[in-house]
C-alpha positions as a Markdown table, in Angstrom:
| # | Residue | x | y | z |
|---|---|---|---|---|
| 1 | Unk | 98.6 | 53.2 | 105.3 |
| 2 | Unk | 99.0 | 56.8 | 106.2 |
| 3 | Unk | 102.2 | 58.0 | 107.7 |
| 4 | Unk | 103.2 | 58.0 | 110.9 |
| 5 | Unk | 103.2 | 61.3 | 112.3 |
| 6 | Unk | 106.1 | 62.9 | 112.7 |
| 7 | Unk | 108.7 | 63.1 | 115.6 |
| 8 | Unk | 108.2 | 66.0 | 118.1 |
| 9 | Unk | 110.3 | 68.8 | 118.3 |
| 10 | Unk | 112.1 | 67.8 | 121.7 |
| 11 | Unk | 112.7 | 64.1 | 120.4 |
| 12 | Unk | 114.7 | 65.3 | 117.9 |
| 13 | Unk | 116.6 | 67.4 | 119.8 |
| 14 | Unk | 117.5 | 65.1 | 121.9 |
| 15 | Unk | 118.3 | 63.0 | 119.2 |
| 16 | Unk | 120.6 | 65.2 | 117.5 |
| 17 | Unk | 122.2 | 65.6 | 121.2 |
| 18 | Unk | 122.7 | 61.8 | 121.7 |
| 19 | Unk | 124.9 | 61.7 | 117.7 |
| 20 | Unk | 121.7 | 61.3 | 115.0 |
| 21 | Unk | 123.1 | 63.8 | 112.8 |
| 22 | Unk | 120.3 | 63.2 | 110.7 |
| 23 | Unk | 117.9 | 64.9 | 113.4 |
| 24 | Unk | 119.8 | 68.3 | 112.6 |
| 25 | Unk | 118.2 | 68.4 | 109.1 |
| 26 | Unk | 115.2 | 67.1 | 110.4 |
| 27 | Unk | 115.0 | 70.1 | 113.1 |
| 28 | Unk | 116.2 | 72.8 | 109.7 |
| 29 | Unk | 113.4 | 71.5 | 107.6 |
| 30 | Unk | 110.7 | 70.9 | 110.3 |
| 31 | Unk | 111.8 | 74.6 | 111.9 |
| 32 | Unk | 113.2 | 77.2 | 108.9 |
| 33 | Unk | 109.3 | 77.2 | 107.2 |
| 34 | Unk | 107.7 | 77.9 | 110.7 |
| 35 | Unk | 110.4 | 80.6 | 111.3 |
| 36 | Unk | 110.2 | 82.2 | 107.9 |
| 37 | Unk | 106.4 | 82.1 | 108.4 |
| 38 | Unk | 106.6 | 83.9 | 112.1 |
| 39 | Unk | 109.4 | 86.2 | 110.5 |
| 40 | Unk | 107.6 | 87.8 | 107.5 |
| 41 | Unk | 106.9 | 91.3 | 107.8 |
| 42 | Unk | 108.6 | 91.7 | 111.2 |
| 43 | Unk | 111.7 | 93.3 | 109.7 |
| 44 | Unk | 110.1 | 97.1 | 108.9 |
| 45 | Unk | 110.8 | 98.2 | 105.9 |
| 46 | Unk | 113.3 | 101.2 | 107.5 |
| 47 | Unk | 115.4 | 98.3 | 109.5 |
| 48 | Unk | 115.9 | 96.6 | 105.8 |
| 49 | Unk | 119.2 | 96.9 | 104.5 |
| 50 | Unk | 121.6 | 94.5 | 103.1 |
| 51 | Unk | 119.7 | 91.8 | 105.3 |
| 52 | Unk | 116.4 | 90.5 | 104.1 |
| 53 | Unk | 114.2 | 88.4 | 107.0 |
| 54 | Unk | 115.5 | 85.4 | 105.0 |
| 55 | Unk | 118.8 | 85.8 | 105.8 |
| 56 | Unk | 117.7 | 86.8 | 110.0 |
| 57 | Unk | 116.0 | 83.6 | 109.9 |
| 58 | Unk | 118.8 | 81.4 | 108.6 |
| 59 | Unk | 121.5 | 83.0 | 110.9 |
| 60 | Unk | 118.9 | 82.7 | 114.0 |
| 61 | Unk | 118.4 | 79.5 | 112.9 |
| 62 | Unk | 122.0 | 78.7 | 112.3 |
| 63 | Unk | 123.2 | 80.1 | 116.2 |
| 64 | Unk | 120.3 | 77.7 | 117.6 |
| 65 | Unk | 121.7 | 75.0 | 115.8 |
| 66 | Unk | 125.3 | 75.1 | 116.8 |
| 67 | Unk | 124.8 | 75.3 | 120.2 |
| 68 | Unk | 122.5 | 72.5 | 120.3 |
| 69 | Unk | 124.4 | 70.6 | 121.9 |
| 70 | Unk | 124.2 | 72.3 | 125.1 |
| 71 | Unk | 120.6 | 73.3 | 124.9 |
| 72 | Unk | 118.4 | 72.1 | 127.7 |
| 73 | Unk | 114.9 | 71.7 | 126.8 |
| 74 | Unk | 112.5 | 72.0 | 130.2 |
| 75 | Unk | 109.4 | 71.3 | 128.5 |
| 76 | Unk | 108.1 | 70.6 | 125.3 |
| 77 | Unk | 107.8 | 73.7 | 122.9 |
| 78 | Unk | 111.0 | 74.9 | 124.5 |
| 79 | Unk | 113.4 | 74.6 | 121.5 |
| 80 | Unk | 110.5 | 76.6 | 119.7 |
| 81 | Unk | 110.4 | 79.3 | 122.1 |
| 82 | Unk | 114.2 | 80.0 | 121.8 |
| 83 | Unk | 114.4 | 80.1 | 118.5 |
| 84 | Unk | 111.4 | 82.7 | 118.5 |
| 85 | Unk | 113.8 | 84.4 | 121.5 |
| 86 | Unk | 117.0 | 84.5 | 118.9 |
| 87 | Unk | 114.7 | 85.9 | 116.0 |
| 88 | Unk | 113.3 | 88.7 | 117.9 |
| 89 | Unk | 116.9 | 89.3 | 118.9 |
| 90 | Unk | 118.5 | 89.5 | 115.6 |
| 91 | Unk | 115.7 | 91.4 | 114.1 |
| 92 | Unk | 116.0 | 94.0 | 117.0 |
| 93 | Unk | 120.0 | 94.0 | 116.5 |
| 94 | Unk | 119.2 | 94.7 | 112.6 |
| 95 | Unk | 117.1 | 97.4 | 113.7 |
| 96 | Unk | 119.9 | 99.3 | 115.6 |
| 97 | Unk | 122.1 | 98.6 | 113.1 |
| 98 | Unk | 120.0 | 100.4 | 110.2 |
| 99 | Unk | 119.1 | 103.4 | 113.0 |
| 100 | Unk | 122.8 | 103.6 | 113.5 |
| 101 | Unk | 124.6 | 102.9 | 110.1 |
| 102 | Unk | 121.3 | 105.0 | 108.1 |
| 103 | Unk | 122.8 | 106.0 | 104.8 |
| 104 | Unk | 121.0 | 109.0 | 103.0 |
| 105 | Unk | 121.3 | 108.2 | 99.3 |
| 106 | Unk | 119.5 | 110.3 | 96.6 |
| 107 | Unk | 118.2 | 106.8 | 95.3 |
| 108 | Unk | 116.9 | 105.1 | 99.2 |
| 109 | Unk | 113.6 | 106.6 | 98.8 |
| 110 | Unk | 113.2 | 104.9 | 95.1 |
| 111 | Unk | 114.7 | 101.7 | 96.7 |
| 112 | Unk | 112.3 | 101.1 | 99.7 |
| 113 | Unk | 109.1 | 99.4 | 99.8 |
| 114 | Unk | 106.5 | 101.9 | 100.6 |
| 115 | Unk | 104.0 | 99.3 | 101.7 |
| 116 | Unk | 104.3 | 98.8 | 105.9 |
| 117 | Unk | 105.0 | 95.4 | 106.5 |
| 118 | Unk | 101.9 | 92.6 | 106.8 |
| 119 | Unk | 101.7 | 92.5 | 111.0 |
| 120 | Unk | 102.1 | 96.4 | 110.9 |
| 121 | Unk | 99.1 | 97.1 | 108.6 |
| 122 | Unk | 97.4 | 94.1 | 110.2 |
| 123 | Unk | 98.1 | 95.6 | 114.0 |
| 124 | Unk | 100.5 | 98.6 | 114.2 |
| 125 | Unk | 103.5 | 98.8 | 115.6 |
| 126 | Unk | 102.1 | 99.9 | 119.4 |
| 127 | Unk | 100.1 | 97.0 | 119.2 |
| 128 | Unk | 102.6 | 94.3 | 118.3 |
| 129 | Unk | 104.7 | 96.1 | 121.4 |
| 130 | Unk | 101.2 | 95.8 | 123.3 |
| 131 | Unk | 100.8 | 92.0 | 122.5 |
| 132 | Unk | 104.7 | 91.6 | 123.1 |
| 133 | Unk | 104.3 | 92.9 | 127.1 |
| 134 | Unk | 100.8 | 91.3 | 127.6 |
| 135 | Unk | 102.5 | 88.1 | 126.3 |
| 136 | Unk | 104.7 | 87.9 | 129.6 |
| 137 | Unk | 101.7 | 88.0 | 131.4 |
| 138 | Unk | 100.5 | 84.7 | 130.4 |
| 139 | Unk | 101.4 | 81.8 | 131.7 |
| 140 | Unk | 104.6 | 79.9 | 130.2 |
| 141 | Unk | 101.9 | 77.2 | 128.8 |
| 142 | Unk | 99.6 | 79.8 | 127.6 |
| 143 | Unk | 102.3 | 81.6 | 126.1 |
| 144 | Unk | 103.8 | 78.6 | 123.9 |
| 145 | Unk | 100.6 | 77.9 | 123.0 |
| 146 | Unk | 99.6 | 80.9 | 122.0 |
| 147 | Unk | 103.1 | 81.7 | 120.2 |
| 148 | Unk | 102.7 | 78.1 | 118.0 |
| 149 | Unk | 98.9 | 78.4 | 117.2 |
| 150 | Unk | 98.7 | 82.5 | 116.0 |
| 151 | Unk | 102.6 | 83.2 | 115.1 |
| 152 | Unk | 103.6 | 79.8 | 113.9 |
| 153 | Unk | 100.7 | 78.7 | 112.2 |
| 154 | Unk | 100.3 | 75.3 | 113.9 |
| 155 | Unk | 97.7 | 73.0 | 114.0 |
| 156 | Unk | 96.2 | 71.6 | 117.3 |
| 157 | Unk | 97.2 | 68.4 | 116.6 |
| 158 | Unk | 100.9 | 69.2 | 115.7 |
| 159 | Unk | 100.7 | 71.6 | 118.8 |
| 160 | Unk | 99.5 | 68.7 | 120.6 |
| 161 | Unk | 102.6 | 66.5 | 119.7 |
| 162 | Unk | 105.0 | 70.0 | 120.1 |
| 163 | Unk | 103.1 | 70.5 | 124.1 |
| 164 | Unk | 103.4 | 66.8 | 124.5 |
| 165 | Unk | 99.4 | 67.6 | 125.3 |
| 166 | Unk | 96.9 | 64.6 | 126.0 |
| 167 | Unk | 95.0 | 65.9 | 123.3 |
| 168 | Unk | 94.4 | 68.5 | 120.3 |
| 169 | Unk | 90.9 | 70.0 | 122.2 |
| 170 | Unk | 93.1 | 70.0 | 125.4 |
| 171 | Unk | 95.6 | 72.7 | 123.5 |
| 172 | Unk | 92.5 | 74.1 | 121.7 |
| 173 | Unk | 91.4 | 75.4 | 125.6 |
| 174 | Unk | 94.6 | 76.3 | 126.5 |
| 175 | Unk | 94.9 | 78.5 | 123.5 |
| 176 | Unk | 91.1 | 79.9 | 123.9 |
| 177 | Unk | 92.4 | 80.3 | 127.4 |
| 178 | Unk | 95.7 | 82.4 | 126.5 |
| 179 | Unk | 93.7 | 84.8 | 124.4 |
| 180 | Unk | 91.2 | 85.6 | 127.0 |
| 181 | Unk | 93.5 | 86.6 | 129.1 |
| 182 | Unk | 95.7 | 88.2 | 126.4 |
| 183 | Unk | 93.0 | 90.5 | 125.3 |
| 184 | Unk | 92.3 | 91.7 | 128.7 |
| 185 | Unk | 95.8 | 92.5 | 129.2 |
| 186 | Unk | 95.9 | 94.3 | 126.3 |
| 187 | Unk | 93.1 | 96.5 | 127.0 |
């Protein structure tokens, strides 16, 4: 008999808030691999310093987590979207730090990676600040949808069950939507 599929997001969240402290592990292992996933190659190589994207991920990750608790979650993808919010935050905070704290050291340049990161080479850095504003144009729906399928890697049927969707085809048109009217925006 094939497994059951597994609890949405938002269930255990609200799990974890009603005293399952099991659901916290269950939200760390169902949520660190799509965050490392979203993560990689985010960090440029010139915000790098003592901080690998791991370790933004874990503490992102780890200030979700404690305050739990009090998070209120709207509508479904929610918790997903704020940990996505806190990422982008600590990555951007690591990025003033390195601008700010820049060490010249006769070794740096032997140190660094000279490869761009993956999104850069893939996009560029105007366009991932192009796709960040036209992003905000989309509807909140759109957006989460978008955000699961292309930077989390999901699956229409686990977006489905994130969405709380009627179906996998239904988030399949609201995705095919969301890019539509992202690459117009974009233009």
């Amino acid at each position: 008999m094939p497994d059951p599929l597994p609890e949405a997001t938002v269930e255990l969240v609200r799990a974890y808030q009603g005293g399952d402290v099991n659901a916290r592990d269950r939200l760390i292992e169902r949520c660190l691999p799509m965050l490392r996933r979203w993560a990689h190659g985010r960090l440029p190589n010139y915000g790098r310093s003592l901080a690998e994207t791991d370790d933004l991920v874990q503490v992102s990750l780890m200030r979700a987590l404690n305050n739990l608790k009090r998070f209120e979650s709207r509508r479904p993808g929610a918790l997903l979207s704020y940990l996505r919010t806190i990422l982008m935050n600590a990555v951007r905070e690591e990025i003033r730090r390195s601008k700010n704290h820049a060490m010249v050291s006769p070794f740096s340049r032997d140190l660094t990676d000279p490869t761009s990161s993956v999104v850069e080479r893939v996009i560029g850095q105007q366009q991932i600040e192009r796709y960040e504003t036209a992003l905000l144009e989309l509807t909140e729906e759109q957006r989460e949808a978008v955000i699961l399928r292309i930077e989390f890697g999901m699956t229409y049927p686990e977006m489905a069950r994130e969405l709380a969707a009627s179906s996998p085809d239904s988030v399949r048109m609201l995705v095919a939507r969301g890019l539509v009217k992202l690459a117009e925006q974009m233009q």
